[in-house]
N, C-alpha and C positions, 0 to 999 in steps of 0.2 A: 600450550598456548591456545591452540585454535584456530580454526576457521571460518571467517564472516562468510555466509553464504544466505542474504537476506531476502525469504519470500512475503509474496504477500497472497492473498486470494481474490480474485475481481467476481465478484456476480452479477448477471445485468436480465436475470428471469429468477422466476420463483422467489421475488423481492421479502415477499410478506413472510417465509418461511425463514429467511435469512436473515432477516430481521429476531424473530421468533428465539430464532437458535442463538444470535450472541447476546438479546436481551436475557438469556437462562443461562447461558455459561460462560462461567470465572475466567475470564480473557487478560492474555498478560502482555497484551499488544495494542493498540489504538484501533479505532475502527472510524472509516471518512464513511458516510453518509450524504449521496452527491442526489438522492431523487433517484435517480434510473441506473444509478453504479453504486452497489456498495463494497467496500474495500478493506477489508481484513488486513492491517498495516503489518511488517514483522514488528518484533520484539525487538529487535537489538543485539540476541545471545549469538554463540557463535555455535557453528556444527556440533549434535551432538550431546553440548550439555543441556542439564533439567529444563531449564526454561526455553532453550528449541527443539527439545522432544514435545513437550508439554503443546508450544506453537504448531508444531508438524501435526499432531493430533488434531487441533482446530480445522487446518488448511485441509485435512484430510476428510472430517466431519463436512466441510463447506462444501466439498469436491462432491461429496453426496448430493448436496443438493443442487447442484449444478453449475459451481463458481467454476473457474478456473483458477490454478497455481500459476503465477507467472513467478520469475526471477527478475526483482529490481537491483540486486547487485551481488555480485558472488566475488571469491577468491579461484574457484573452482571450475564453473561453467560460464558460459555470456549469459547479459542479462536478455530477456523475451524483447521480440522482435516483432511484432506483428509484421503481414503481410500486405493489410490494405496499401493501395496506393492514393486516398483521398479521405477525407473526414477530421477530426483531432484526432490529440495526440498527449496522451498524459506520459510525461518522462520523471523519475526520480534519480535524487543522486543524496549521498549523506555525507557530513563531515560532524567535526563537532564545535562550528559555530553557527551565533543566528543573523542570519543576512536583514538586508533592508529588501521588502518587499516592495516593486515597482509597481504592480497591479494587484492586489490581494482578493481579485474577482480570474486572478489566473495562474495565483503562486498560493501556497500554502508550506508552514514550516511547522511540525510535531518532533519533539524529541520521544526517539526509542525508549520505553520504560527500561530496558536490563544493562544495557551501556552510557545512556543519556546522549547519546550520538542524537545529529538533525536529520531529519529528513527532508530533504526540499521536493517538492512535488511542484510541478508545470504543467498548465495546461497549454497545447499551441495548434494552430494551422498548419506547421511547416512540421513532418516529421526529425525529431531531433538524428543528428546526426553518426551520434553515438550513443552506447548505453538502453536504458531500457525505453522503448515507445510501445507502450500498449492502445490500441486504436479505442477511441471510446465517443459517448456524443456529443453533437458538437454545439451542445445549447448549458453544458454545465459552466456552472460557477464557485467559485471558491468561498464566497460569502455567500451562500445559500445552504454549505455544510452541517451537516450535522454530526460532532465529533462525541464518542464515547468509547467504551475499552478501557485500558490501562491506560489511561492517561498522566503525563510529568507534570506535576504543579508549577507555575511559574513562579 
């Protein structure tokens, strides 16, 4: 069967080489383009098979140039936790429907290219309470994105 265990890679230095690197290589995941965060989204696949080895090679190429791996949702481990105690707070959670977005300058929805699962991403003030909050800054917007990678047609 498998195990969902979905990362993604956040970088917020050495922009232009991050850039560089997923405009040259064959990506089988989404990538958010926030300005001062870019974000290596997972795929969708579960532990393991081709298309999250293939994913883990990217996040692993990213790590070189100075992203970090966080975990937005796992079967297996918790998802990343930052430690800040002030600033935003980007949180993800996935199913596989598309919600109605109430601010679209602080929610965003991409379906995973290997399952078609959603991903919902939030940005907030208040760190979420559960689940994944990666600390990030506090001037991004959702409608300022720039989306590329493996992207789902709608």
């Amino acid at each position: 069967m498998g195990t969902f265990h979905f990362q993604a890679a956040i970088a917020t230095k050495d922009l232009t080489a991050v850039r560089e690197y997923l405009g040259r290589t064959d990506l089988n995941a989404p990538v958010l383009d926030l300005g001062a965060v870019v974000i290596l989204l997972p795929c969708g696949s579960k532990l393991g098979w081709f298309d999250d080895q293939r994913h883990q090679q990217n996040l692993l190429d990213l790590e070189a140039y100075g992203a970090r791996i966080v975990t937005l949702e796992s079967e297996i481990e918790a998802a990343t936790r930052d430690e800040a105690t002030t600033g935003e707070w980007l949180s993800a959670t996935t199913d596989f429907s598309w919600g109605e977005l109430e601010d679209p300058s602080r929610e965003a929805e991409v379906a995973l290219p290997v399952n078609y699962s959603t991903l919902h991403l939030t940005l907030s003030a208040q760190k979420p309470e559960r689940g994944c909050a990666l600390a990030v800054p506090a001037w991004l917007d959702f409608r300022q994105a720039q989306w590329s990678g493996a992207l789902v047609k709608e």
